[in-house]
Chimera marker file (.cmm) of the C-alpha trace (Angstrom):
<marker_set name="trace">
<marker id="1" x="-2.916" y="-13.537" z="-4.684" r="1" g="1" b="0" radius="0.5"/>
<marker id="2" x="-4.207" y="-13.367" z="-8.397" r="1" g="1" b="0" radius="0.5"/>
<marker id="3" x="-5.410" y="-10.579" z="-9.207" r="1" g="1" b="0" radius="0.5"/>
<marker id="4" x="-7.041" y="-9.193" z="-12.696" r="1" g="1" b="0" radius="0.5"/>
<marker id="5" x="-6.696" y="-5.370" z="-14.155" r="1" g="1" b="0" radius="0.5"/>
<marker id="6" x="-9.207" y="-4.909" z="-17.757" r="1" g="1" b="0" radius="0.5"/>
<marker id="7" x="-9.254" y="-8.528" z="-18.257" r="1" g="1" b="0" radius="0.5"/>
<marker id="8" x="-5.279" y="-9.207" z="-17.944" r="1" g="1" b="0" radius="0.5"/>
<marker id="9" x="-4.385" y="-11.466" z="-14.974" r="1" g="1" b="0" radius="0.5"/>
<marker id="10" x="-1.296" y="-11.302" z="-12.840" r="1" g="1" b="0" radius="0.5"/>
<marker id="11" x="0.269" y="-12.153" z="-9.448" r="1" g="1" b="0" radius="0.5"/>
<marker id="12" x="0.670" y="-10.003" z="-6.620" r="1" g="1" b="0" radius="0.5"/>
<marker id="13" x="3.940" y="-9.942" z="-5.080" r="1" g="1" b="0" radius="0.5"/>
<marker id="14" x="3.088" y="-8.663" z="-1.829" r="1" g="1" b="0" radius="0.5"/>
<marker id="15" x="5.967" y="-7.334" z="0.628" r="1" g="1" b="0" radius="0.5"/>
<marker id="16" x="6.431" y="-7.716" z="4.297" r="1" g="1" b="0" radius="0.5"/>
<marker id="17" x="7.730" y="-4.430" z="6.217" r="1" g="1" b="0" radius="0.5"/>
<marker id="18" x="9.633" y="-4.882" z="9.821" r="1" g="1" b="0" radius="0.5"/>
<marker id="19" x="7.504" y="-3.590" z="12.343" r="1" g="1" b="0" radius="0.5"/>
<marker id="20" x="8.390" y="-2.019" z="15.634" r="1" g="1" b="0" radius="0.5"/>
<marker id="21" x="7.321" y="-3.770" z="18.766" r="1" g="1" b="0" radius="0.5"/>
<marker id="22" x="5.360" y="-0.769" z="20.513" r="1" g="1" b="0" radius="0.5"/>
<marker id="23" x="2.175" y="-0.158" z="18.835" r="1" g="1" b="0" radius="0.5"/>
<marker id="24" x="-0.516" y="2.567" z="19.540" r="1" g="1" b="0" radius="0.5"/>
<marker id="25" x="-3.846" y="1.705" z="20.705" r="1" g="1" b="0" radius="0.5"/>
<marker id="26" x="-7.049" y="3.693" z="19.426" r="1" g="1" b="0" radius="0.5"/>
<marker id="27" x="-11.092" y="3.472" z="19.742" r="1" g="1" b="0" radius="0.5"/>
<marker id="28" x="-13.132" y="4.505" z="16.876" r="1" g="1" b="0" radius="0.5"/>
<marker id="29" x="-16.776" y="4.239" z="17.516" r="1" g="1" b="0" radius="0.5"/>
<marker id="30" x="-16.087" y="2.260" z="20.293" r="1" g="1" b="0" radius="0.5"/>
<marker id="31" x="-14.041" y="-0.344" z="18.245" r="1" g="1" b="0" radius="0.5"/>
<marker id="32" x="-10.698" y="-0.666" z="19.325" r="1" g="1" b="0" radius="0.5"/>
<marker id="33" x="-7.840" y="-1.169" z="16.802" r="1" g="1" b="0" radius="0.5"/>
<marker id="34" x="-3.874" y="-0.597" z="17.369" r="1" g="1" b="0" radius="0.5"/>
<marker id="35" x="-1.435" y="0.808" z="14.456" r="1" g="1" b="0" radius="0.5"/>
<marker id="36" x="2.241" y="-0.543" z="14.093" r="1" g="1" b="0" radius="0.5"/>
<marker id="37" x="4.707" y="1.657" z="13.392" r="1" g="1" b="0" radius="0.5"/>
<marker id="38" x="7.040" y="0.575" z="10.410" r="1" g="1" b="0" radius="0.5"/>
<marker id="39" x="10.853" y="0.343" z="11.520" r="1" g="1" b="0" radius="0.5"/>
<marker id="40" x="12.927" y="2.360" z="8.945" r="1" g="1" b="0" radius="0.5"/>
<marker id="41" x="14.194" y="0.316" z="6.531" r="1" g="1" b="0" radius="0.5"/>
<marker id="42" x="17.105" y="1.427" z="3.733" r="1" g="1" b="0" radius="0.5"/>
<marker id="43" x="16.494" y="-0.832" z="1.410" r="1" g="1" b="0" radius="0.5"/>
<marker id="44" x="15.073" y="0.356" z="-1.971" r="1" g="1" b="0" radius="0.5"/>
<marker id="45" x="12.675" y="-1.973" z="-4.690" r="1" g="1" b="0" radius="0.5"/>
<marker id="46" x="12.926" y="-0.923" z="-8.005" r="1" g="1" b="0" radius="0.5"/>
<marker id="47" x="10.348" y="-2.358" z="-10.888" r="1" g="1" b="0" radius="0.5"/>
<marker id="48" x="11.067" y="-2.699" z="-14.618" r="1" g="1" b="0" radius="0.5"/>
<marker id="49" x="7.382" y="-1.784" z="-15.928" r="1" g="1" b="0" radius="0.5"/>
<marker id="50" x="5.950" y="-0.952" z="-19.082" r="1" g="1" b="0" radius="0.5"/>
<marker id="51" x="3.443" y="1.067" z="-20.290" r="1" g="1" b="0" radius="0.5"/>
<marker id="52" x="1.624" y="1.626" z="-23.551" r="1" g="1" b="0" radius="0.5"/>
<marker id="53" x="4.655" y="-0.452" z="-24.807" r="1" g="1" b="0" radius="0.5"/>
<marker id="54" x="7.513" y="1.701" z="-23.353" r="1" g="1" b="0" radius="0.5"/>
<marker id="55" x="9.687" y="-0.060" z="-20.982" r="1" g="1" b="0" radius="0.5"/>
<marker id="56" x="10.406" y="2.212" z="-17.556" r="1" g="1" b="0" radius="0.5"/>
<marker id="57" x="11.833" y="1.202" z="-14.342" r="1" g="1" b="0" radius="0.5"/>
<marker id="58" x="10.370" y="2.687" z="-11.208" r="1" g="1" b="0" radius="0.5"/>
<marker id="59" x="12.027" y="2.555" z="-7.766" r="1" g="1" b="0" radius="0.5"/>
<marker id="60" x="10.038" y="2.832" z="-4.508" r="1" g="1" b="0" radius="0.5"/>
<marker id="61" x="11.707" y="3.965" z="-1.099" r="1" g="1" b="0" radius="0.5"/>
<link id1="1" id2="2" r="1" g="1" b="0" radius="0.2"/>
<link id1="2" id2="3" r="1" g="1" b="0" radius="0.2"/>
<link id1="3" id2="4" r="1" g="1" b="0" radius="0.2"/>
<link id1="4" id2="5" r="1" g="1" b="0" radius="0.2"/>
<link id1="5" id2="6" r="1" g="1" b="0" radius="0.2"/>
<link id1="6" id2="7" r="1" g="1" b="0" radius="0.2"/>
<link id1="7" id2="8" r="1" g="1" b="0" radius="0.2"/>
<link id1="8" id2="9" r="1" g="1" b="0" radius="0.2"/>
<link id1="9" id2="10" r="1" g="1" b="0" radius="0.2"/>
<link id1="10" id2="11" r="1" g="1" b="0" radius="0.2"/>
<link id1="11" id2="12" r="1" g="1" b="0" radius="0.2"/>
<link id1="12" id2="13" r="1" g="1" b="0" radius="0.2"/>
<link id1="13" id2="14" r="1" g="1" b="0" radius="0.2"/>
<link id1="14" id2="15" r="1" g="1" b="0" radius="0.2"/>
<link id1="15" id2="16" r="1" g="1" b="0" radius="0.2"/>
<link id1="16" id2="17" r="1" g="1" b="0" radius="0.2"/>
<link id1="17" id2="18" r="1" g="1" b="0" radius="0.2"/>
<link id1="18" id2="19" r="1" g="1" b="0" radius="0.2"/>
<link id1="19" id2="20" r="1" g="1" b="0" radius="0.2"/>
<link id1="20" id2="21" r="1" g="1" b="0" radius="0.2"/>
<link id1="21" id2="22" r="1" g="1" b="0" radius="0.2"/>
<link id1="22" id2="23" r="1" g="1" b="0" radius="0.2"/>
<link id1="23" id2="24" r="1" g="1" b="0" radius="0.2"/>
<link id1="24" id2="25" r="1" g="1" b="0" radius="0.2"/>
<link id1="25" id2="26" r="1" g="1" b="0" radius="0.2"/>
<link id1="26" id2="27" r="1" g="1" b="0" radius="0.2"/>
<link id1="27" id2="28" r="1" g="1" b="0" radius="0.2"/>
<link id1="28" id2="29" r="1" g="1" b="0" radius="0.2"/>
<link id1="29" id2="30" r="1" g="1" b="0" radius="0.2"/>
<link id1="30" id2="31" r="1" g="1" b="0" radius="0.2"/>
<link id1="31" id2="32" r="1" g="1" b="0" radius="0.2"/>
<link id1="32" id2="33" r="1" g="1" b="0" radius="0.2"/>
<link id1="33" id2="34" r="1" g="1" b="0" radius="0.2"/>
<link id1="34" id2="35" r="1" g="1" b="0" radius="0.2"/>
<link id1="35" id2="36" r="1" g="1" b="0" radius="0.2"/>
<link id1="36" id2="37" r="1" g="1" b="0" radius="0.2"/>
<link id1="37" id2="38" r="1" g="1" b="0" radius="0.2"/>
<link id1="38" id2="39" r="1" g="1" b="0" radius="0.2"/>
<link id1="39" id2="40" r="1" g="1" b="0" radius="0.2"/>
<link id1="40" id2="41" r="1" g="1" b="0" radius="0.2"/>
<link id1="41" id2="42" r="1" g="1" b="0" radius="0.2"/>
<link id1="42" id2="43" r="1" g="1" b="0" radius="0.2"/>
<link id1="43" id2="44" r="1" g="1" b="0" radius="0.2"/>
<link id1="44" id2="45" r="1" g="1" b="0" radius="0.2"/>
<link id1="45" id2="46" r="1" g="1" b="0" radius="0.2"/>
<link id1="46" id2="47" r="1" g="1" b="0" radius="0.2"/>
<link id1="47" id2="48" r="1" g="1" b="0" radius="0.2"/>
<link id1="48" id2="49" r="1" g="1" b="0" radius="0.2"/>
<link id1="49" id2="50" r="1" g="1" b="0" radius="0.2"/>
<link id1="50" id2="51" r="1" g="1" b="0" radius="0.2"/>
<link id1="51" id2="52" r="1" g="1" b="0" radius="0.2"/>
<link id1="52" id2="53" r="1" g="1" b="0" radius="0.2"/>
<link id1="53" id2="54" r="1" g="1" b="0" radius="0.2"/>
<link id1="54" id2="55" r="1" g="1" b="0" radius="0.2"/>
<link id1="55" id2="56" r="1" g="1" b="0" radius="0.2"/>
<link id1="56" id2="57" r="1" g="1" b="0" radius="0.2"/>
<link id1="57" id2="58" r="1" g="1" b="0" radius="0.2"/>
<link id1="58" id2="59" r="1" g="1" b="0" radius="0.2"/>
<link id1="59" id2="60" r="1" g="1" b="0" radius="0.2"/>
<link id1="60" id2="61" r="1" g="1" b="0" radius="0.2"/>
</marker_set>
């Protein structure tokens, strides 16, 4: 997906999570929707970023 932040353009790198087969069902309204539960996963993403020209790496998980 392309996506644009104050006129800069970049890619999204969107990530797929494992999810658990038993989900939970739910009405809201009288809409009905369901909600997956993530399985626990161990591995850890880390991101070399920069901002206002100083190089960082951030790690999510």
């Amino acid at each position: 997906m392309h996506l644009s932040y104050r006129g800069i353009r970049y890619q999204s790198q969107a990530t797929q999570l494992p999810v658990s087969n038993n989900s939970q069902k739910y009405n809201y309204r009288g809409v009905p929707y369901e909600i997956h539960q993530a399985k626990n996963t161990i591995n850890q993403q880390c991101f070399q970023l920069k901002y206002r020209g100083v190089n960082y790496k951030s790690c999510i998980g």
